[in-house]
Each structure stands twice: as C-alpha cells, then as structure tokens.
C-alpha positions as CSV (number, residue, x, y, z in Angstrom):
1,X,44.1,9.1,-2.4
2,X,46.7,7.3,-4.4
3,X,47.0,3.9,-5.3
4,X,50.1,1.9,-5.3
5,X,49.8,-1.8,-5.8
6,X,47.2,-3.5,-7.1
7,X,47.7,-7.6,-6.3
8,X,45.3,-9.4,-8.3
9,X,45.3,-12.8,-6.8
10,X,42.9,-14.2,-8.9
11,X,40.3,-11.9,-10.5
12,X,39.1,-13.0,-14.5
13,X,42.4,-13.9,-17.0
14,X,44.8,-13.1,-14.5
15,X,46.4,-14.7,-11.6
16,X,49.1,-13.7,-8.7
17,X,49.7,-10.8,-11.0
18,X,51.0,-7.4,-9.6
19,X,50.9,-3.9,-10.9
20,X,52.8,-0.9,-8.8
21,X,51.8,2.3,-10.0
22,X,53.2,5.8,-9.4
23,X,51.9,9.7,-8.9
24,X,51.1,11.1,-12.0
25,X,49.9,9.7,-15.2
26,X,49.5,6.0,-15.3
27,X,48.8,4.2,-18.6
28,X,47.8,0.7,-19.2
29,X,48.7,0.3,-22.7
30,X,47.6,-3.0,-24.6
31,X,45.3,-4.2,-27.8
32,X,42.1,-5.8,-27.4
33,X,42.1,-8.9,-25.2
34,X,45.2,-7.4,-23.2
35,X,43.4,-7.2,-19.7
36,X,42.6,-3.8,-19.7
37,X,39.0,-4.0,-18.5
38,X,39.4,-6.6,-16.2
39,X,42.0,-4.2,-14.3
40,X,39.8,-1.5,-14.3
41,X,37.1,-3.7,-13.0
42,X,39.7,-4.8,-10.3
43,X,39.9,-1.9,-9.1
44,X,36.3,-1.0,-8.9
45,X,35.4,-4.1,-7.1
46,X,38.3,-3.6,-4.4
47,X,36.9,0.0,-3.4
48,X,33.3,-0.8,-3.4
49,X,33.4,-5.1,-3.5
50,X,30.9,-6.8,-5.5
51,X,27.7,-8.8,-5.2
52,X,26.7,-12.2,-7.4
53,X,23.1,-11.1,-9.0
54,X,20.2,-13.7,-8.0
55,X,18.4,-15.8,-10.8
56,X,18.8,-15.2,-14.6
57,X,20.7,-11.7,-13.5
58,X,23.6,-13.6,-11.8
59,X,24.7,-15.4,-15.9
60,X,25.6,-11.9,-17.0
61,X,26.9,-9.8,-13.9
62,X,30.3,-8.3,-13.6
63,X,30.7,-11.0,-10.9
64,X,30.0,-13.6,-13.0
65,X,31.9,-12.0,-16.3
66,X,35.4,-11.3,-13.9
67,X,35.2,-14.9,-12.1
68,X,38.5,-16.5,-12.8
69,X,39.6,-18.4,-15.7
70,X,41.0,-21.2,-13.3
71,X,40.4,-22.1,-9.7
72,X,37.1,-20.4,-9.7
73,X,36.7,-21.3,-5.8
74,X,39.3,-18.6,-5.1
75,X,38.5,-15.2,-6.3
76,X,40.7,-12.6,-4.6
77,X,43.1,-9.6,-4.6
78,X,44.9,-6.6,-2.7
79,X,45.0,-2.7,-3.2
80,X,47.2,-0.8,-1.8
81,X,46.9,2.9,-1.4
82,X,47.8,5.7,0.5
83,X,45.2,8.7,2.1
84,X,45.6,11.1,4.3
85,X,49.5,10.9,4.1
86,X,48.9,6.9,5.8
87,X,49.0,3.8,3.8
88,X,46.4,1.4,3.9
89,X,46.5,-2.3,2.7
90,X,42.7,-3.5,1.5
91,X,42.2,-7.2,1.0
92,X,39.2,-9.2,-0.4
93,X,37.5,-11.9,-0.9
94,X,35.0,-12.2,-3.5
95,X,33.9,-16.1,-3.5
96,X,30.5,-16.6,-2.1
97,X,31.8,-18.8,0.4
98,X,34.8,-16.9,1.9
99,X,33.7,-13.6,0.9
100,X,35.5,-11.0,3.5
101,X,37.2,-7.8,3.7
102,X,40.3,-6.7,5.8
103,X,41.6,-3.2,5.7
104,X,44.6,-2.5,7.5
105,X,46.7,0.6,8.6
106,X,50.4,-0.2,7.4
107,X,52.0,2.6,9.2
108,X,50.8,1.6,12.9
109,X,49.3,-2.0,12.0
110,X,45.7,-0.7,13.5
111,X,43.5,-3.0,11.5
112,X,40.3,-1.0,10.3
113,X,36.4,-2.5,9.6
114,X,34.9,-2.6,6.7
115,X,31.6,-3.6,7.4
116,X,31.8,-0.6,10.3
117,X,32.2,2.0,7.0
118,X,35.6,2.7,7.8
119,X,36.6,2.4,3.8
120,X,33.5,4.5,3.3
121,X,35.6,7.3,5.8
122,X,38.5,6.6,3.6
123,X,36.8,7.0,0.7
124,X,35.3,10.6,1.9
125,X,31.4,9.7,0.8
126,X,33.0,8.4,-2.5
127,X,30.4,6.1,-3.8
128,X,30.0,3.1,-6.8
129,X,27.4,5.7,-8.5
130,X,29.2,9.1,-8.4
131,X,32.0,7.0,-9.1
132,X,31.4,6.3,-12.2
133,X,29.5,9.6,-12.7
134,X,32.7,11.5,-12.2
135,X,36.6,10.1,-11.4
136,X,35.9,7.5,-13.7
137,X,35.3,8.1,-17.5
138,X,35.2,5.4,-19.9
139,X,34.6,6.0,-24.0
140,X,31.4,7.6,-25.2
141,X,30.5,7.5,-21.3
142,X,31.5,11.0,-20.5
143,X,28.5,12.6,-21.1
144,X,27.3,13.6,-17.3
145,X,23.6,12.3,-17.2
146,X,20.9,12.8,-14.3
147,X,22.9,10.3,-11.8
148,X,25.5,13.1,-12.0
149,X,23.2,16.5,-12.1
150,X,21.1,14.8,-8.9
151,X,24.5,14.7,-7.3
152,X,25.4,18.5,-7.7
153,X,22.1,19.6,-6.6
154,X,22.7,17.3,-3.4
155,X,26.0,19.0,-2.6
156,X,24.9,22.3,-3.8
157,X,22.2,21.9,-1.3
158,X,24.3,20.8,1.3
159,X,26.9,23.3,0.6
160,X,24.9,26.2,1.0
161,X,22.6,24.8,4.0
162,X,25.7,23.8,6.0
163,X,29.1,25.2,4.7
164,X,29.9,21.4,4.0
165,X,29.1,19.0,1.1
166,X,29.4,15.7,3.4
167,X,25.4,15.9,4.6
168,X,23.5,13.9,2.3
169,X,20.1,16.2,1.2
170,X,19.0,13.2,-1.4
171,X,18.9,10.9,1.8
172,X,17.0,13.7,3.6
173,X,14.3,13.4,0.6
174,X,14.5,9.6,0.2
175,X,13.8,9.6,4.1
176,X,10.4,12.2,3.6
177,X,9.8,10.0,0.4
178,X,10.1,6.7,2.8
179,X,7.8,8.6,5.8
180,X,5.4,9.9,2.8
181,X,5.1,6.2,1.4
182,X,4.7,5.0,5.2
183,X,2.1,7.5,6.3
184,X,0.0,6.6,3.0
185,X,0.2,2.7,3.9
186,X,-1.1,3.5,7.2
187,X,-3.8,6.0,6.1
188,X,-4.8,3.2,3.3
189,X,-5.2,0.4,6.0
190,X,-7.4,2.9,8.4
191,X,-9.2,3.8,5.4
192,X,-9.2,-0.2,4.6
193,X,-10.4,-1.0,7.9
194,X,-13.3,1.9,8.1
195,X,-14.4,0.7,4.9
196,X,-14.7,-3.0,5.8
197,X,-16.2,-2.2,9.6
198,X,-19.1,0.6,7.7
199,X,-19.7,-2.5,5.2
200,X,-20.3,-5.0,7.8
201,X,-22.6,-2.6,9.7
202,X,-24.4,-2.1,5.9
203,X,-24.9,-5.6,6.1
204,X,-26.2,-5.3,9.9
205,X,-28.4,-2.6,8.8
206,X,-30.0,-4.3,5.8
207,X,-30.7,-7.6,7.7
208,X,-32.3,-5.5,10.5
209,X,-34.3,-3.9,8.0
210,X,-35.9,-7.4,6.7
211,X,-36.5,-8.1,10.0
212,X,-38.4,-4.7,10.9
213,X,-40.1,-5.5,7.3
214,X,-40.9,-9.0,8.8
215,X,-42.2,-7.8,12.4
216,X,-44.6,-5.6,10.3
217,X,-46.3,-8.3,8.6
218,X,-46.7,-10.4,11.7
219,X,-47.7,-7.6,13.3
220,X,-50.4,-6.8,10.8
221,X,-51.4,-10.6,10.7
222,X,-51.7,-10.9,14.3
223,X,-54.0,-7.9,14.3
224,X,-56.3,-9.5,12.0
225,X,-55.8,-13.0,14.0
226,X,-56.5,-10.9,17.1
227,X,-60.1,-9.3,15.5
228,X,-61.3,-12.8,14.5
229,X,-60.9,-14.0,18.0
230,X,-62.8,-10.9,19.1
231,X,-65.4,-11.6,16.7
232,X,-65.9,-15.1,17.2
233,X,-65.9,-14.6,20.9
234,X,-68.8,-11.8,20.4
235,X,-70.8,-14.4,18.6
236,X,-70.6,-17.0,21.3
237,X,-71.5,-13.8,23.9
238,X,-74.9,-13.0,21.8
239,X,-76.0,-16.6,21.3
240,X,-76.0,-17.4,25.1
241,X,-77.8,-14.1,25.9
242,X,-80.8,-15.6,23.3
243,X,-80.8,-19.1,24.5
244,X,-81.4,-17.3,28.5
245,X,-84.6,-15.5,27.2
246,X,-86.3,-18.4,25.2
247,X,-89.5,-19.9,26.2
248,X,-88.9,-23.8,27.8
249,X,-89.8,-26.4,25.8
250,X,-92.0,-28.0,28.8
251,X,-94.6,-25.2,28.2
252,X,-94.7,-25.6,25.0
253,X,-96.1,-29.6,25.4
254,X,-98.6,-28.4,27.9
255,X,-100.1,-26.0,25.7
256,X,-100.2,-28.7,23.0
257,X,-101.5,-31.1,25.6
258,X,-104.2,-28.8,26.6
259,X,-105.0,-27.8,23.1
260,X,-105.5,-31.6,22.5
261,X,-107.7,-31.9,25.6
262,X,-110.0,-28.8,24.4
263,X,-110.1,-30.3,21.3
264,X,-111.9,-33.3,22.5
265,X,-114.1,-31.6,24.9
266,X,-115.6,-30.1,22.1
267,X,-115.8,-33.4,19.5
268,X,-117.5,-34.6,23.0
269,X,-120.3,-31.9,23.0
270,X,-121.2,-32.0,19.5
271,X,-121.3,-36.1,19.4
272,X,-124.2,-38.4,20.5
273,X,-124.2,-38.9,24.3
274,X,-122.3,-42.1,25.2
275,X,-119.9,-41.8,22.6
276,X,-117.8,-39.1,24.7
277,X,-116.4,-41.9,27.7
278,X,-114.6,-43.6,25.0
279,X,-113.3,-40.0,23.4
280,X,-112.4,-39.0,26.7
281,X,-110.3,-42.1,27.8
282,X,-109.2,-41.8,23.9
283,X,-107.9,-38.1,25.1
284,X,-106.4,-39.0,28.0
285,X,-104.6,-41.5,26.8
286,X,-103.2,-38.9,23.6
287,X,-102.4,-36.3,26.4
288,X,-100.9,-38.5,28.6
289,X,-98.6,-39.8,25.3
290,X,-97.7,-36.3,24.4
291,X,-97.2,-35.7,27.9
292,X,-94.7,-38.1,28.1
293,X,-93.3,-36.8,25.0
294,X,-92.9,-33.7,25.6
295,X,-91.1,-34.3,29.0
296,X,-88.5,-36.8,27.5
297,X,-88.0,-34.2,24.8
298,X,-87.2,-31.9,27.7
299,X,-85.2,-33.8,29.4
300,X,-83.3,-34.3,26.5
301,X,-83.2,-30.9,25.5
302,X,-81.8,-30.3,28.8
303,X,-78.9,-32.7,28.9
304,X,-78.4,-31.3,24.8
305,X,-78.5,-27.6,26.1
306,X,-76.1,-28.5,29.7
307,X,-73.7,-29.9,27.3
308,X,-73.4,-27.3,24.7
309,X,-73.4,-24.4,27.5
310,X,-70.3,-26.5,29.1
311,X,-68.7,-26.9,25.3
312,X,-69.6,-23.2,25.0
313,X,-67.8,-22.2,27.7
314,X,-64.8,-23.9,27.5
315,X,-64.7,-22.7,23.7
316,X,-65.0,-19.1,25.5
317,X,-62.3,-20.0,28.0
318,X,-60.2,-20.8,24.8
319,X,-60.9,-17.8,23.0
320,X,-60.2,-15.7,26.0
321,X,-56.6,-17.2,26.5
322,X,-56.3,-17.0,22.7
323,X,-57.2,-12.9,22.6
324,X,-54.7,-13.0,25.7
325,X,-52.0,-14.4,24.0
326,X,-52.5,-12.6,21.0
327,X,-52.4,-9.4,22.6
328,X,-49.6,-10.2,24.3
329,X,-47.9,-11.3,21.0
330,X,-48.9,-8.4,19.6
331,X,-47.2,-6.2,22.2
332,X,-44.2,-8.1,22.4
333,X,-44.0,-7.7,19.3
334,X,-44.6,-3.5,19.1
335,X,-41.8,-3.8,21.7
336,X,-39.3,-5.9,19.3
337,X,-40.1,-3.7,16.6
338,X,-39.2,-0.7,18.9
339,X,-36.1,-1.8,20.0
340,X,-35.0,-3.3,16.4
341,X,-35.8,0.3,15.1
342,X,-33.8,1.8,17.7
343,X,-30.7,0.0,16.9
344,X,-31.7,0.4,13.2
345,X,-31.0,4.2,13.8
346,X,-27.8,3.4,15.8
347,X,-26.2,1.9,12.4
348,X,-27.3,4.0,10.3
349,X,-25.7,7.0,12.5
350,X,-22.6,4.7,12.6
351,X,-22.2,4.3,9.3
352,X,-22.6,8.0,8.8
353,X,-19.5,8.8,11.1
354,X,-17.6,6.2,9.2
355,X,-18.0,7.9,6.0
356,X,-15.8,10.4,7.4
357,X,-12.0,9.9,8.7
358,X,-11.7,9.3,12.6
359,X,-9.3,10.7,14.8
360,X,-6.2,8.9,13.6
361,X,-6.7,9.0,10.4
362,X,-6.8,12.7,10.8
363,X,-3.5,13.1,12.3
364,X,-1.9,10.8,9.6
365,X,-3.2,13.1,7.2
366,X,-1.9,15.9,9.2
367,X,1.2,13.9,9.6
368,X,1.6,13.2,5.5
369,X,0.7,17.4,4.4
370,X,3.4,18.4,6.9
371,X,6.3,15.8,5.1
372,X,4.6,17.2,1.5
373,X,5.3,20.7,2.9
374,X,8.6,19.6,4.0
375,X,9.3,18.1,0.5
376,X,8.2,21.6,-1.2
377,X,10.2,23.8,0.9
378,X,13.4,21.7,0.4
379,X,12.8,21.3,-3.4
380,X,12.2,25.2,-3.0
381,X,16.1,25.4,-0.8
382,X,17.8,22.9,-3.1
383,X,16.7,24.8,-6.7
384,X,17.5,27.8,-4.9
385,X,20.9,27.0,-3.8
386,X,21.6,25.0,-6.8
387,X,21.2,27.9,-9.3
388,X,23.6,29.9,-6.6
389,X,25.9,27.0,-6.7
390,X,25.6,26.8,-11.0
391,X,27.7,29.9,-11.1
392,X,30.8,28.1,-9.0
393,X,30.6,25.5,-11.3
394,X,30.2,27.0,-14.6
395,X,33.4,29.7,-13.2
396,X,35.6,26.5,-12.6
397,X,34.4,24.4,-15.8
398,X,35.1,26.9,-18.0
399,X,38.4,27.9,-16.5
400,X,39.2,24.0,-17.6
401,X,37.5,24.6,-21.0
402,X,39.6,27.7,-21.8
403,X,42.9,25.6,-20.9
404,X,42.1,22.3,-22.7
405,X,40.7,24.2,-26.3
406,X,44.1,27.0,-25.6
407,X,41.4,29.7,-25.2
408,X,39.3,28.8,-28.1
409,X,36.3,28.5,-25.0
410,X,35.9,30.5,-22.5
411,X,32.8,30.2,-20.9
412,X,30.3,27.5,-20.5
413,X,26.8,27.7,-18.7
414,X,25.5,24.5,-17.2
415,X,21.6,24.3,-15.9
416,X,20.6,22.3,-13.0
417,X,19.3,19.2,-15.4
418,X,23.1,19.3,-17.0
419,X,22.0,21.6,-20.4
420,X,25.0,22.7,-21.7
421,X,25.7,25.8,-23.7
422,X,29.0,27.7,-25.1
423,X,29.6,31.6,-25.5
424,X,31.5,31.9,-28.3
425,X,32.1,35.1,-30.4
426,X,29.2,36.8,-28.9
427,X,26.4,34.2,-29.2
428,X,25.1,31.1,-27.0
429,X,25.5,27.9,-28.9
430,X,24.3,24.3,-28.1
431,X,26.9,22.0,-27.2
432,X,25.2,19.5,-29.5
433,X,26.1,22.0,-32.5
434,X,30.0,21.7,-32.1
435,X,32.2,18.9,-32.9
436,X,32.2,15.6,-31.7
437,X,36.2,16.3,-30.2
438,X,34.9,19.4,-28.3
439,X,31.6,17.5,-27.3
440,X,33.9,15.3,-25.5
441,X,36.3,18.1,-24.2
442,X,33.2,20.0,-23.0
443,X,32.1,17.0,-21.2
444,X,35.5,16.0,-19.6
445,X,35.9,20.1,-18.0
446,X,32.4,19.5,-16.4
447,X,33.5,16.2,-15.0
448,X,36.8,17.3,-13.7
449,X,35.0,20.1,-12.4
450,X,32.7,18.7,-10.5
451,X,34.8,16.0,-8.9
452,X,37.2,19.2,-8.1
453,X,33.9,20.4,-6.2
454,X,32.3,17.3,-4.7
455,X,35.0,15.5,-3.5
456,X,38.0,17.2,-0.8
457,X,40.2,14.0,-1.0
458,X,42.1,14.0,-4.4
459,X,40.9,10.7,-6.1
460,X,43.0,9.2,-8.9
461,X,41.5,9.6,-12.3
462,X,40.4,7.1,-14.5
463,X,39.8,7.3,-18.4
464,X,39.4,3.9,-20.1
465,X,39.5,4.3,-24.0
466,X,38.5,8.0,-23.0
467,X,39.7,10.0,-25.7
468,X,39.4,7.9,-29.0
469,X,37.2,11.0,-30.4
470,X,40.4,13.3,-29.4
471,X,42.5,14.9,-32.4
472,X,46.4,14.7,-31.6
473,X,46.4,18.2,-30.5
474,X,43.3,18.0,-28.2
475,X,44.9,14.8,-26.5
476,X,48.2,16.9,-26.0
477,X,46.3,19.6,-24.3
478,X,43.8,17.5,-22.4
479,X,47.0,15.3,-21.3
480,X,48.7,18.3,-20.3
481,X,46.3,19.5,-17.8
482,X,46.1,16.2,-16.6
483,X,50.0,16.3,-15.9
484,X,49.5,19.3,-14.2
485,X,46.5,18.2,-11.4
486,X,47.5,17.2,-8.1
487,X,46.1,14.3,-8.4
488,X,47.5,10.6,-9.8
489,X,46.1,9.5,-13.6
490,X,45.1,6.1,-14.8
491,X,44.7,5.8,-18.5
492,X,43.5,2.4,-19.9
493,X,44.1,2.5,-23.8
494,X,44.7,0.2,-27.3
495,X,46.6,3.3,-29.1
496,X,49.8,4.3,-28.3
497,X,48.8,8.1,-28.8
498,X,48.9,8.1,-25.1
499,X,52.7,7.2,-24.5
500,X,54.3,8.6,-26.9
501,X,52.6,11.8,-26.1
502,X,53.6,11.1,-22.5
503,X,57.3,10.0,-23.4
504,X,57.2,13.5,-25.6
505,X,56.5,15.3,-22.7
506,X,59.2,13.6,-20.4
C-alpha cells in the first residue's frame, strides 16, 4: 500500500488543503502548531473512520479535538492510495449527520463497500489497534506493550496451525470466552430457578408440617371429646338399669297404710270398749287420706319418671349421634393426617433431588468443561507455537539491530510477554541497562520486525517525533535502512535533522 493524496476537505485547522506524497521517505517538517498531528490524525481516521464518544467522553475525543475550526457541519476528506498495483480513491464523511464512506476503484470505476469490509480486504486484516502497535510509531510510544505481544502470539498461532497468519486465534478464544460466559449465565439461571422452585417447596413443606402439628392436636382433643361422650352415655345406661329394678312407690303407701291400720287395731284392743268405733272411723279416715296420698304421689311420680325417661332418651339419642360424629371426625381426620403426611414425604424427596443439578444443568456443565478444555489445549498450541515462532522473530529483529547500531548488536531475544534482552560480548544484558538511544533503536528493530512478519501487504510507515532520543549518527543509520525498505516512509517532525539528513543522502 502506498498513499498518494491526502485531500483534507475540512478536518481541524485545515481546509481544502492537499498533500501528494511519493515512494520513499516522506517528511512533514514544521514547529509546533504547524499541523503535524492533525495530518497524522487524518490519516488515521480515513483508514479506520472515527466515532463521536457518548456523554462526558465525547468533550475530549479525537472526534471532538479534530472537528474543524470553521464550518463545523462539514467535516470531510479524501485519501488516495494505491494496493495491489490498483488505485483506490476513499472518501468520507465524518459529521454525525452525513457521516458515509465511498471507496472506489479508479482504474475500472468499480465502486467498492465499506460497510461490506471491502477496506478491511484492502487493508489485509490491518487494524486501528495493531496499527498503532506497529506501522505507526509516535515519540516515547515505541515501546511494544501487551496489545502488540497478544498480536504475535495470535499470528504465531495461526501461522503454525495453518501456514497462514490471516485466521484470527484471539477471536477463536474471545468466541470460547463468549460460549464460557454464556454457558455460566445459563447454568446460573437453572441453578437460580432450582433454588427458587426447592425454596417454595421448603415453604410447602413447613406449612404442611403446622398443619400435620395441628391435625395432631385435634386429633388428640377429639379423642378426649370422644371418651367423655362415652362416659357420659355409660352413666345414663346404669341409671336406667336402677330406676327398672326399684320397688314402686304404690307399695310403699300400702304398707304404710296397713301399718297405720295395725296400729289402731291394737290402740283398739288395749282401750275401754266403746272407745274403738270412733278409733276405727278415726283410722279409716287416716288410711283412706294416706291412701289418697300415696296414689297422687304415684301418679305424679309417674308422669315425673315418663318425662325424665323420654328426656333421657333423647339425651341418649344425642349422645349417640354425638359419639357418631366424633368418630367419624376422628377418622376423617386419621385419613387427612395420612394423606398430609404422604405428601409431606413427596416434598421432602423433592427437595432432596433439587439439591442436586438436573439433567440440563448437567449437560451445560458438560458443555462449559469441554470449552475450558478447549481453552487449555489452545493456550497449550499457542505458547507452543509461539516459542517456535520467537526464534523467527528474534532472527529477523536482530538482523535489523545489527544494521541500525553498524554491528554493535547482533542478537536480541524476545519472550512471549515482549522481555527483551541483548547478547553483547559474551553476556545477556537487559535492555533497560543500555542507553536511552539504543532503548529506542532496540524497540524500533522489533517493530519493524514484526510488521515485516504480520502483515504481507507493504504498509507505509509512520514515525511522528519518533526519534528525538536519536544521536545524529543513530538517525543516519536508522534513516538509512528506512531508505532502503520497500516500503513508502512518513516522518512527522519539528527538527530539521530529518531533511537535511535526507537532502545529504540525495
């Protein structure tokens, strides 16, 4: 890929402004306020467009920091590069309102779709992140950090698994991260669900329970209610047998009468003779009275003892029914109880199946070992093929190294979490033990490097206020090599090291 115009219609300070650039080194040369980072943003924005933030975010984006100076409403610009030995016009629109894209073939006029990742094709998997992890370089930024060593391992992976580096392993793990996280949200709602179904039948089970505790105490009362009647109705049972073997009352009075009558007979006998008429009528008339007496008593004890038999036996009657319906209360309730104690059971055996995952929950846990297994085996493949593809990278970084430093370097060994390390004169020395100028020339042979290995269309290369910690002679070298690569060079810079260097070397 190699740029060739960049039309910045509108796009921060500058308006209808155009810049044509050429193979080879490019440098944008310029003091502070010049426009240097708004072109380089420009040309971000064009290859990967760019989003206003929401809320407080949006006051300090880079859509908000590059919105123009005038005319805000139209925000706007054209690149135009060549790939793939075609040239390809790219417009865009960044305003909120109008925001679009057109990319268009200038060779046959086929007009392309962004949206459909036809850029994205162009672009050969080139992304904002990786970007700006490796083409692009900016000052005291070209330290590679764990955006950049994630990316090795991912092509590294890739590499090796498939003799290509366009598969995407990282998406293959955030997709077994994305299943993982989705197999745990189901498992947590079946485990949500069994827990709220086994607490509802807790609360079944403990309200059944008062009630078998309740049935118990009226069945224990109606027993007692139930031996009372029994009792009682004894009692009434005994009294009546009595009452059917005691002497009448009418014989009673007769013996009294007669007694009476005797009585007299014998005052007769022992008193003067004459005086017994009158003690005779005298007893007549005293048995006759208690005769009388003793009948009306009768007949009253009758009518008494006909109406307590008839109250007697309709309080029998009563207590009958009453044992009747106590026993049958008493059974129905023994057959409540039975049935209540039954189901009793039932929960409790539910709630002891709940306490243990069912079926589906089960397979989900199946399902979420078999993605961890998949996780480990890949994060087993990747380490694996990284440290194979560590050797590649180390070879070709240190082949840069050696040119850059005139042979002062020679080798460099990068881990897989982007540890650096120089053999020099025998012994292994931390990178954070040399210089600040070779820190940086150390950094740039790893980043050249690696976009050397990730990427098979040549991207230009960007450096903006790259190589302020660079010595005159380092620049020379590192500017040199530069020359050299097959690929165009964008410098952004406030010294004028950079041209006069360049003008040297013309």
């Amino acid at each position: 890929m190699e740029i060739k115009e960049l039309h910045i219609k509108n796009f921060g300070k500058f308006s209808d402004r155009h810049f044509f650039l050429e193979e080879g080194v490019n440098i944008f040369y310029g003091e502070n306020e010049y426009g240097k980072s708004t072109i380089y943003a420009f040309i971000k924005a064009m290859l990967f467009g760019m989003e206003r933030g929401r809320g407080r975010a949006a006051l300090f984006d880079e859509f908000s920091k590059y919105e123009p100076w005038e005319n805000p409403n139209y925000y706007a610009g054209v690149m135009r590069f060549t790939s793939g030995g075609k040239t390809f016009r790219l417009e865009r629109n960044f305003d909120r309102y109008t925001k679009r894209a057109i990319l268009l073939c200038e060779d046959d006029g086929e007009e392309l779709s962004v949206e459909d990742g036809d850029l994205e094709m162009l672009l050969d998997g080139l992304t904002k992140k990786n970007f700006e992890s490796t083409i692009s370089v900016g000052q005291l930024c070209a330290k590679p950090g764990a955006e950049l060593a994630e990316e090795l391992n991912n092509y590294a992976s890739n590499y090796y698994e498939t003799g290509s580096g366009s598969l995407d392993i990282s998406k293959a793990f955030q997709k077994l991260h994305e299943k993982k996280k989705m197999l745990d949200k189901e498992k947590r709602l079946f485990r949500q669900k069994r827990e709220k179904k086994k607490e509802l039948l807790e609360n079944e089970c403990l309200y059944i329970s008062r009630e078998l505790e309740k049935l118990d105490k009226d069945l224990e009362e109606c027993k007692i209610e139930l031996q009372k009647q029994k009792q009682t109705f004894h009692a009434l049972y005994v009294a009546k047998e009595q009452k059917k073997r005691s002497p009448f009352l009418l014989a009673g009075g007769g013996c009294m009468a007669m007694g009476i009558l005797l009585f007299f007979l014998g005052i007769c006998q022992i008193l003067p003779q004459g005086s017994g008429l009158f003690i005779g009528v005298v007893a007549l008339l005293v048995f006759g009275v208690v005769g009388f007496a003793a009948g009306t008593i009768q007949k009253k004890k009758r009518r008494r003892d006909k109406k307590d038999s008839l109250q007697k036996e309709t309080t029998a009657e009563n207590l009958k029914e009453q044992i009747r319906k106590q026993k049958w209360r008493e059974a129905h309730i023994l057959e409540e109880k039975k049935e209540k104690a039954v189901q009793y059971q039932n929960l409790l055996e539910q709630i002891e199946e709940l306490k243990e995952p069912d079926e589906q929950e089960k397979i989900l846990e199946h399902k979420g070992k078999a993605v961890e297994f998949a996780e480990q085996k890949m994060s087993e493949a990747v380490e694996k093929m990284s440290s194979g593809f560590g050797g590649v990278l180390n070879r070709q970084a240190s082949h840069i190294l050696e040119t850059i430093t005139e042979g002062k370097y020679k080798d460099l060994f990068v881990d897989n979490d982007m540890k650096m390390s120089l053999l020099y004169e025998g012994r292994r020395i931390p990178v954070e033990r040399v210089s600040v100028g070779t820190v940086e020339q150390i950094y740039f042979a790893l980043r050249m490097a690696v976009t050397d290995i990730l990427f098979e269309e040549p991207f230009p290369l960007i450096f903006d206020e790259a190589f302020a910690f660079y010595d005159d002679k380092r620049l020379k070298t590192t500017l040199k090599w530069l020359r050299e690569q097959p690929r165009q060079v964008i410098i952004f810079t406030c010294q004028r090291r950079e041209m006069d260097i360049e003008r040297t070397s013309i």
